[in-house]
PANURO-278418 format. One line per 2 residues: number of its first residue (from 1); their letters; for each residue x negated, y negated, z negated of C-alpha. Coordinates in nm, 2 decimals. Layout:
NUM> A> X:Y:Z; ... $
! end
This chain:
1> XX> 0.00:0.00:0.00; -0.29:-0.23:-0.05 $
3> XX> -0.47:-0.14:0.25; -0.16:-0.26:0.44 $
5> XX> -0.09:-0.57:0.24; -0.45:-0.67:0.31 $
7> XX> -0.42:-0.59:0.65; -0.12:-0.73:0.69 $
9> XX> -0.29:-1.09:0.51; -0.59:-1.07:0.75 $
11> XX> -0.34:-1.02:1.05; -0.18:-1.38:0.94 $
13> XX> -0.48:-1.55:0.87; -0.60:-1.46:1.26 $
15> XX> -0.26:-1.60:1.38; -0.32:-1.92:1.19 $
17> XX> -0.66:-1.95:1.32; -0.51:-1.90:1.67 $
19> XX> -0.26:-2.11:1.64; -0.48:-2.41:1.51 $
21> XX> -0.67:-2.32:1.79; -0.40:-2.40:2.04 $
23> XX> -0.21:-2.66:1.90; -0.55:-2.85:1.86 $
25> XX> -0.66:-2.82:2.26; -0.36:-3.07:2.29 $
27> XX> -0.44:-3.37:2.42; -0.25:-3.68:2.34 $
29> XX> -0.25:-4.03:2.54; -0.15:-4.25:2.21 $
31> XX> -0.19:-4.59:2.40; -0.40:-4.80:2.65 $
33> XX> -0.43:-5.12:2.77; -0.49:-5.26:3.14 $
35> XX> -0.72:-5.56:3.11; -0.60:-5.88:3.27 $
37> XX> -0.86:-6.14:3.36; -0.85:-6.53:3.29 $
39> XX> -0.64:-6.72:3.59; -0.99:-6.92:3.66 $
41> XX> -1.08:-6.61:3.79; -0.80:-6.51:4.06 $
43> XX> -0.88:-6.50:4.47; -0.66:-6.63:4.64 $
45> XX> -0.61:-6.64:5.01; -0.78:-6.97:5.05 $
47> XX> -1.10:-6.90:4.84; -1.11:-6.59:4.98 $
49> XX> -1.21:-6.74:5.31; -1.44:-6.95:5.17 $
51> XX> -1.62:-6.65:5.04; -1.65:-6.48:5.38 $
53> XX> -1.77:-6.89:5.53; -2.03:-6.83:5.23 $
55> XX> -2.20:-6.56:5.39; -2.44:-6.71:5.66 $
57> XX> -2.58:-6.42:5.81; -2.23:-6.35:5.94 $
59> XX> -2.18:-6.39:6.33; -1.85:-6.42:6.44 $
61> XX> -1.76:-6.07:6.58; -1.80:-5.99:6.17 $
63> XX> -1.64:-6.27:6.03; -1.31:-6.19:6.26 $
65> XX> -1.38:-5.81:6.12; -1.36:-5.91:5.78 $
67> XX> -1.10:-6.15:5.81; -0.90:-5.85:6.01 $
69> XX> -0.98:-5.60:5.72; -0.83:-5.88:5.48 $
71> XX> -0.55:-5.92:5.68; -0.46:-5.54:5.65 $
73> XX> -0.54:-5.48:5.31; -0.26:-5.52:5.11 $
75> XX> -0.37:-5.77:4.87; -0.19:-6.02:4.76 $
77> XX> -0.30:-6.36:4.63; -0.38:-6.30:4.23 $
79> XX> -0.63:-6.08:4.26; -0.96:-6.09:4.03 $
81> XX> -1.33:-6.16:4.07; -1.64:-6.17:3.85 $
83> XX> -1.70:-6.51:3.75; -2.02:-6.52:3.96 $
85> XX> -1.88:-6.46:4.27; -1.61:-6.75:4.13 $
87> XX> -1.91:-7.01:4.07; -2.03:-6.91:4.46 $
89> XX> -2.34:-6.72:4.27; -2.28:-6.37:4.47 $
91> XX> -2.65:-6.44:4.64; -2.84:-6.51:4.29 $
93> XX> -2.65:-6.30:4.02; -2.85:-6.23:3.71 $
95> XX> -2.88:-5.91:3.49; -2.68:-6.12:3.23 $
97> XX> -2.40:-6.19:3.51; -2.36:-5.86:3.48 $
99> XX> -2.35:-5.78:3.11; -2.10:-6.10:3.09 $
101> XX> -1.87:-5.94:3.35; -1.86:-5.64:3.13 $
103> XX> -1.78:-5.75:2.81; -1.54:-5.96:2.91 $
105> XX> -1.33:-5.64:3.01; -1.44:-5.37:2.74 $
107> XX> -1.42:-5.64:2.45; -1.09:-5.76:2.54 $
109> XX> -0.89:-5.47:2.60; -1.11:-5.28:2.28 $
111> XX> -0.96:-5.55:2.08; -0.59:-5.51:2.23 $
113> XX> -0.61:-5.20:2.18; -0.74:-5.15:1.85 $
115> XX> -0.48:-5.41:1.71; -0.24:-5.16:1.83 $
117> XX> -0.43:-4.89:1.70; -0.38:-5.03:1.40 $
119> XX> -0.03:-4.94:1.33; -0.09:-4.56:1.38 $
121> XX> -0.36:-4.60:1.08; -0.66:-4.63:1.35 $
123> XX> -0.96:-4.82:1.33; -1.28:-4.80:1.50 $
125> XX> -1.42:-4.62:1.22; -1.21:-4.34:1.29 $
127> XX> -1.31:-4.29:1.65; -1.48:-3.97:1.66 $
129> XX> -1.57:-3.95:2.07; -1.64:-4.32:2.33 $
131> XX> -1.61:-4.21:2.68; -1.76:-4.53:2.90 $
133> XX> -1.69:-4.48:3.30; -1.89:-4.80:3.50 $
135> XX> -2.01:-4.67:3.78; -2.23:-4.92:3.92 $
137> XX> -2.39:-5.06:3.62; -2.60:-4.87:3.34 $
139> XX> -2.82:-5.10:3.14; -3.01:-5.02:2.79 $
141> XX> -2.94:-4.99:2.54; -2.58:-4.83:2.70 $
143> XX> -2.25:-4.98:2.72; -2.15:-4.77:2.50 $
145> XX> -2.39:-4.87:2.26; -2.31:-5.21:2.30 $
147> XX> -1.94:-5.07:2.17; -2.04:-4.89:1.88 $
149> XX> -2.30:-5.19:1.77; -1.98:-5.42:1.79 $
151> XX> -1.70:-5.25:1.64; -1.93:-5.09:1.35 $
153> XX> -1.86:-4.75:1.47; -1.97:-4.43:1.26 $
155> XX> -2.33:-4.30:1.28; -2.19:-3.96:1.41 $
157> XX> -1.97:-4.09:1.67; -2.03:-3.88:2.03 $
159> XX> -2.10:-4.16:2.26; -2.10:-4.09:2.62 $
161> XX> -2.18:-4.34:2.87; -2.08:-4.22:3.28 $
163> XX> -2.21:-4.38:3.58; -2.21:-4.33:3.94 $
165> XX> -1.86:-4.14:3.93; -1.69:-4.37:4.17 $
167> XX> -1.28:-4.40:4.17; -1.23:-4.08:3.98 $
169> XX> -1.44:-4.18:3.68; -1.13:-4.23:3.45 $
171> XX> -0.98:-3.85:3.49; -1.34:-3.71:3.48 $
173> XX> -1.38:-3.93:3.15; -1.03:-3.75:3.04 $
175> XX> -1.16:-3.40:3.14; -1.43:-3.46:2.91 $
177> XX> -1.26:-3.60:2.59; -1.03:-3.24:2.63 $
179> XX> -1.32:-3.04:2.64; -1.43:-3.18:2.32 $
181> XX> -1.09:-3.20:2.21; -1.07:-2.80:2.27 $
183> XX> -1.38:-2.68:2.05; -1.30:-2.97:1.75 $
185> XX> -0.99:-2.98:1.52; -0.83:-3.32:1.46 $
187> XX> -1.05:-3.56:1.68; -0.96:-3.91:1.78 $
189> XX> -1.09:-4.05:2.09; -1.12:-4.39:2.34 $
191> XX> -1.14:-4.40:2.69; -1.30:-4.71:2.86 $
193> XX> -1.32:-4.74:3.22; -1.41:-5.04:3.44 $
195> XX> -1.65:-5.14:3.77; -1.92:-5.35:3.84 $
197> XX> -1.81:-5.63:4.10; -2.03:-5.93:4.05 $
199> XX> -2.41:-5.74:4.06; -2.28:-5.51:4.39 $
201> XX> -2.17:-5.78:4.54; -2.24:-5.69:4.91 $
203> XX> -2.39:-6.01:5.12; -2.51:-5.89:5.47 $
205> XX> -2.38:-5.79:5.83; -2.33:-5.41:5.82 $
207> XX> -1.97:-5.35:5.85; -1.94:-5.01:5.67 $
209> XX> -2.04:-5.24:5.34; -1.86:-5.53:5.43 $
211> XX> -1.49:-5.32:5.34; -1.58:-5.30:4.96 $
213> XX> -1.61:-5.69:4.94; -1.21:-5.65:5.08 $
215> XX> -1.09:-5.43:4.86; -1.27:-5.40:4.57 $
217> XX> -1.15:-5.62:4.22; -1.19:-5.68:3.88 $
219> XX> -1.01:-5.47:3.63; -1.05:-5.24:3.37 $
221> XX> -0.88:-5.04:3.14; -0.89:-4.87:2.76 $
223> XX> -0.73:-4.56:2.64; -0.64:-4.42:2.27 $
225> XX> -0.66:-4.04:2.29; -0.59:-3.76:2.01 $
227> XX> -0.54:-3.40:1.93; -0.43:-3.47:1.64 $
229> XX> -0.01:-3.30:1.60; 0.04:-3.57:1.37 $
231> XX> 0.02:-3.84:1.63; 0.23:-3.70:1.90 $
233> XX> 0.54:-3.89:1.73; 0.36:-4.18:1.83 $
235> XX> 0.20:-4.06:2.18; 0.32:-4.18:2.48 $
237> XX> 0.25:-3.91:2.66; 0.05:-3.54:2.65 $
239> XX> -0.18:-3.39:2.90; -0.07:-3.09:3.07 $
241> XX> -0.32:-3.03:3.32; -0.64:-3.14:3.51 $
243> XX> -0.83:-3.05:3.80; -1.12:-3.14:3.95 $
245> XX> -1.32:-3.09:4.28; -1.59:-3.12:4.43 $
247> XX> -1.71:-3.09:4.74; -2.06:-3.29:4.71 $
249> XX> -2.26:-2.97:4.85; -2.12:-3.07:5.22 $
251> XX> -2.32:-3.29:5.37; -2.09:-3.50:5.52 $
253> XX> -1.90:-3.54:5.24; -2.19:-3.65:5.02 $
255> XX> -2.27:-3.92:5.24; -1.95:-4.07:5.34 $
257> XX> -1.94:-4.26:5.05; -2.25:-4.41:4.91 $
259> XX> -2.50:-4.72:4.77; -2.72:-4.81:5.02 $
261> XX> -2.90:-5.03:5.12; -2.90:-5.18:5.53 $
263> XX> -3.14:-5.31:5.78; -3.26:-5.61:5.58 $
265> XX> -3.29:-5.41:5.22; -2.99:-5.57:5.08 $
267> XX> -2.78:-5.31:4.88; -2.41:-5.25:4.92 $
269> XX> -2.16:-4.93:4.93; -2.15:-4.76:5.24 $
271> XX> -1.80:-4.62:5.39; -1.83:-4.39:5.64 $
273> XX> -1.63:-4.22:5.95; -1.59:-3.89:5.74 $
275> XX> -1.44:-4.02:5.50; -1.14:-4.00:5.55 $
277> XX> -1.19:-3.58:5.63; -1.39:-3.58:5.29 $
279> XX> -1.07:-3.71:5.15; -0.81:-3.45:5.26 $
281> XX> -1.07:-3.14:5.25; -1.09:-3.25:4.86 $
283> XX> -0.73:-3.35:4.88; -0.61:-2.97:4.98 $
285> XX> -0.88:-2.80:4.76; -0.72:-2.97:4.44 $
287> XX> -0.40:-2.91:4.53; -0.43:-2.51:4.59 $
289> XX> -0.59:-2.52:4.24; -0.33:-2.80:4.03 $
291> XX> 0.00:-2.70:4.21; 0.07:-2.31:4.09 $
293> XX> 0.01:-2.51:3.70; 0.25:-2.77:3.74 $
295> XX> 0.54:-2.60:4.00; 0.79:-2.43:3.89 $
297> XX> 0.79:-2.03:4.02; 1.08:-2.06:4.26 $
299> XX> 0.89:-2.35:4.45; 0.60:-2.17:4.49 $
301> XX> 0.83:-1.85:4.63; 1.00:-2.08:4.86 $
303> XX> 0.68:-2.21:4.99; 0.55:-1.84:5.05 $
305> XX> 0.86:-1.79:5.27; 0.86:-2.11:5.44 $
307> XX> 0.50:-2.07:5.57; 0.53:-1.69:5.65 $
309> XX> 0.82:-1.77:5.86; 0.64:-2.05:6.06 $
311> XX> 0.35:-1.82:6.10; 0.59:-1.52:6.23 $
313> XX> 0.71:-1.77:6.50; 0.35:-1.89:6.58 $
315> XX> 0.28:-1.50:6.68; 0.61:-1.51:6.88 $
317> XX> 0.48:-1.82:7.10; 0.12:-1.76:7.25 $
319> XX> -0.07:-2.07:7.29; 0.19:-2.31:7.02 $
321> XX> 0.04:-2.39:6.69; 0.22:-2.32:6.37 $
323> XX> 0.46:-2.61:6.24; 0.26:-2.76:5.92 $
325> XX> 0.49:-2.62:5.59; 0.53:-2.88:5.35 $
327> XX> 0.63:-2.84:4.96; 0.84:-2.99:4.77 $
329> XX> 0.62:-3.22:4.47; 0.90:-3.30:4.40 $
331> XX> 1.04:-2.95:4.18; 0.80:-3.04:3.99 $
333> XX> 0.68:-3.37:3.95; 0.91:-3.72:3.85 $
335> XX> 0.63:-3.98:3.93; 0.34:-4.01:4.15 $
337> XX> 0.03:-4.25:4.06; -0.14:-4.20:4.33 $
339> XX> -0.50:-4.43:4.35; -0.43:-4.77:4.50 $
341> XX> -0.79:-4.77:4.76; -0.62:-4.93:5.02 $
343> XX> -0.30:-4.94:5.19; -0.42:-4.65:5.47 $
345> XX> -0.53:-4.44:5.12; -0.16:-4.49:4.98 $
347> XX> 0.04:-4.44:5.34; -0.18:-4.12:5.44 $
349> XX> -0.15:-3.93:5.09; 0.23:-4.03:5.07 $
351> XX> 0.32:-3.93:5.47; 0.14:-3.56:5.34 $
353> XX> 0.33:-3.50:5.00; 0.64:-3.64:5.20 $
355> XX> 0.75:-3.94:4.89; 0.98:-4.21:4.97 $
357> XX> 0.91:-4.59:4.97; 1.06:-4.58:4.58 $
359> XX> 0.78:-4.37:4.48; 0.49:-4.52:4.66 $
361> XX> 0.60:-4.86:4.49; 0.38:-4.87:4.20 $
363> XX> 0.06:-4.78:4.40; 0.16:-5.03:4.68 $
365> XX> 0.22:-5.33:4.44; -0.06:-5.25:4.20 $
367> XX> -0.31:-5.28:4.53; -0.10:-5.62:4.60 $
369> XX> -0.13:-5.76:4.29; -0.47:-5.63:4.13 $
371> XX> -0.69:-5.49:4.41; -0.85:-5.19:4.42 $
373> XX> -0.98:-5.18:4.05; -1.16:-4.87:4.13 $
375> XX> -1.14:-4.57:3.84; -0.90:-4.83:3.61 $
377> XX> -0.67:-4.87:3.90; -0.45:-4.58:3.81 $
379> XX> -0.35:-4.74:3.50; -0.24:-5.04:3.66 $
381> XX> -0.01:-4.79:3.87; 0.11:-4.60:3.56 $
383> XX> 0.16:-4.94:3.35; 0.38:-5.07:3.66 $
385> XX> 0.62:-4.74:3.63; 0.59:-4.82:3.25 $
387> XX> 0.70:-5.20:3.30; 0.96:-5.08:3.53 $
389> XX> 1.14:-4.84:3.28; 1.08:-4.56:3.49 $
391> XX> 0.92:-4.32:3.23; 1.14:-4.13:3.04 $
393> XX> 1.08:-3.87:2.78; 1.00:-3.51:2.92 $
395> XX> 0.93:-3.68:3.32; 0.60:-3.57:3.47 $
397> XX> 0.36:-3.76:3.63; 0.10:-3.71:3.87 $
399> XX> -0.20:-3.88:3.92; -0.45:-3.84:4.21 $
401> XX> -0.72:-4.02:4.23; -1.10:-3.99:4.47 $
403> XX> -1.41:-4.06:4.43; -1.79:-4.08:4.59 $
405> XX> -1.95:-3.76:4.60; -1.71:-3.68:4.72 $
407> XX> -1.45:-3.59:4.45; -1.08:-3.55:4.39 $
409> XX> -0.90:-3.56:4.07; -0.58:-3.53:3.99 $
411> XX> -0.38:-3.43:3.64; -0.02:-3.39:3.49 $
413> XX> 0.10:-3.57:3.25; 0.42:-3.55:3.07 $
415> XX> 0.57:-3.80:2.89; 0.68:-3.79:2.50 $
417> XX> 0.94:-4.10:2.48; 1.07:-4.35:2.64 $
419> XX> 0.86:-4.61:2.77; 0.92:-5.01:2.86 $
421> XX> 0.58:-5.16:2.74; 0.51:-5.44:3.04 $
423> XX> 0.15:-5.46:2.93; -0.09:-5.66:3.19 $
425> XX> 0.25:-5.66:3.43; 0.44:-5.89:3.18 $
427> XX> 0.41:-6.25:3.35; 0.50:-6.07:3.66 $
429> XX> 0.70:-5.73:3.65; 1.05:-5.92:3.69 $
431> XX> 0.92:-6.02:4.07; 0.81:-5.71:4.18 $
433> XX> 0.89:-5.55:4.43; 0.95:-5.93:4.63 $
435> XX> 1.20:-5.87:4.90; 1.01:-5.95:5.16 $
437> XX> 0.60:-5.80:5.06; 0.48:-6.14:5.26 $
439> XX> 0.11:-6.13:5.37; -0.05:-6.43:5.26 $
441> XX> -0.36:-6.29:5.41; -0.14:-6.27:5.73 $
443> XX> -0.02:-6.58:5.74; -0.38:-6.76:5.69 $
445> XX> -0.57:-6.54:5.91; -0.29:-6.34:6.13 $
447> XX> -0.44:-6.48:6.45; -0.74:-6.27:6.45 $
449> XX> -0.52:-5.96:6.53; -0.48:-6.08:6.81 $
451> XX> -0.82:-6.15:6.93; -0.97:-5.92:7.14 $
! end
């Protein structure tokens, strides 16, 4: 009899252990906050021309290619820029420029955030894991270690400071938090992600670097993360799953998006002819691994059928390739943040997955209204579906983002209440969508479409 009660007593103690085990590999998204620059720092259509008249080396068959990216970008007039490039300094930006630009994004939304924090019982002294994503800037000491010098962090906090990751740095900065979140108990975590505008800055003639100075903004953004069951009260949402890929060992994939620097040894980031194959090769390899997690069985049956039918009538016409199957995101999915790179990056992914206009709005205004923030610009997307009301408690929502290397990223997330903080959107939610999404860009510089 005591043999089996002890039995019996190790039997629940391993079940406990397991169960820790699993409820701790949750992974909570408690808050964030998208950082919104001062107004002395907007573009607008105007000064945005200026800024290409700046550039002297420019002849004119590139200034009528930049203004004709411009044109066809998508971005609106109240976008962001480093205060260097504000003050006309893109030519003679300093290593302090840079630091500047930084702070002024990590240290504001740090402090939004942590003011929120602060409700939930969180201070910066209970951070346990700082995940920094800036790609194109890595001084020393860190920017991390600038963050944990500032807010008076612990001794053993487990700093971690990314570079180099490109638009997908924020989910590869999440993958890593629930790694450590897996093999720890009750761990609480922050998330900052940003870019580097002002010291990449591209000034010369090379076209395939001239696109980033279009698209590319100012923008950051800082997350509150947690494994902790206590805080999923207070969570606004919970991470289901997350995949990555990576498809840097192709050669042409590696290189179609890259620093560089051109003819004359200036530096800027290269976009090349492949990308756009890099993109759905890493696109389709994602999605093979990310959609039998996240769609329901019956989907995943039906999709089976559909493409085993077109390939039956493929074999019955010689010469006539098979129809392309599409499936249905939407079984499974209520939202789509899909990564605002450019108005060609938003209509191409959404024509594939087959979404509507409703569901590419919050990727289509974010790139109006903030640019192409690079890894933050998700969270602009998910704060616009926030500000909008869309989000309500058990919706999913899937984010896709890509990145040099050449990477794509994507992850499920469902959320735990419903949600209606405007954040960074406040001053400006109630106008969005406009009725009429005017070009100002158009309107200044329309003519050079027609050029020939």
């Amino acid at each position: 009899m005591a043999s089996a009660f002890m039995l019996f007593y190790c039997f629940l103690n391993i079940a406990w252990v397991v169960f820790r085990r699993w409820r701790d590999r949750r992974c909570y998204l408690v808050d964030y906050v998208c950082f919104k620059p001062s107004d002395d720092r907007k573009i607008s259509t105007e000064f945005s021309g200026k800024i290409v008249e700046r550039n002297r080396r420019l002849g004119f068959p590139e200034y009528k290619f930049l203004l004709k990216v411009i044109v066809n970008s998508g971005i609106g007039e109240e976008t962001y820029g480093p205060m260097n490039i504000v003050e006309g300094r893109e030519e003679s930006c300093t290593f302090s420029d840079g630091l500047a630009e930084m702070d002024s994004c990590l240290d504001s939304t740090l402090d939004e955030l942590f003011k929120r924090a602060a409700a939930s019982g969180v201070t910066p002294r209970d951070v346990d894991v700082l995940v920094v994503n800036v790609s194109m800037f890595a001084p020393a000491p860190s920017l991390a270690s600038r963050i944990v010098r500032r807010y008076g962090m612990r001794e053993d906090v487990k700093a971690f400071n990314l570079a180099g990751m490109g638009c997908s740095g924020s989910l590869i900065s999440l993958d890593l938090v629930w790694n450590v979140f897996q093999v720890r108990g009750k761990t609480t975590a922050v998330v900052l992600t940003s870019e580097s505008i002002g010291p990449n800055w591209y000034c010369g003639r090379d076209k395939s670097m001239m696109l980033g100075n279009c698209l590319f903004r100012s923008g950051g953004c800082a997350m509150l993360l947690s494994n902790d069951p206590a805080m999923r009260r207070r969570s606004k949402m919970s991470l289901r799953s997350l995949v990555r890929t990576h498809i840097g060992a192709n050669d042409d994939a590696h290189n179609c998006a890259a620093q560089l620097e051109d003819d004359e040894g200036l530096v800027g980031f290269f976009l090349g002819k492949d990308l756009p194959k890099a993109a759905v090769r890493s696109f389709t390899d994602n999605l093979q691994r990310l959609l039998p997690k996240v769609l329901p069985t019956r989907e995943l049956i039906l999709f089976a059928a559909r493409t085993a039918k077109q390939r039956l009538k493929w074999l019955n016409k010689a010469g006539a390739a098979p129809a392309a199957t599409r499936i249905n995101f939407k079984s499974g999915i209520d939202h789509f943040c899909l990564h605002p790179g450019g108005a060609a990056v938003i209509e191409g992914v959404g024509r594939n997955m087959g979404l509507s206009a409703y569901e590419l709005e919050p990727s289509r205004m974010t790139l109006h209204r903030w640019g192409n923030t690079s890894a933050s610009s998700l969270w602009y997307v998910l704060a616009y579906m926030e500000a909008k009301r869309r989000l309500r408690k058990r919706h999913r929502v899937l984010m896709v983002t890509f990145g040099a290397g050449f990477k794509c990223n994507s992850c499920v997330w469902e959320v735990e209440r419903d949600l209606d903080d405007e954040g960074a959107w406040e001053d400006c939610i109630h106008s969005y969508p406009p009725k009429t999404l005017a070009n100002p860009y158009f309107e200044k510089y329309g003519w050079i479409n027609n050029e020939q």
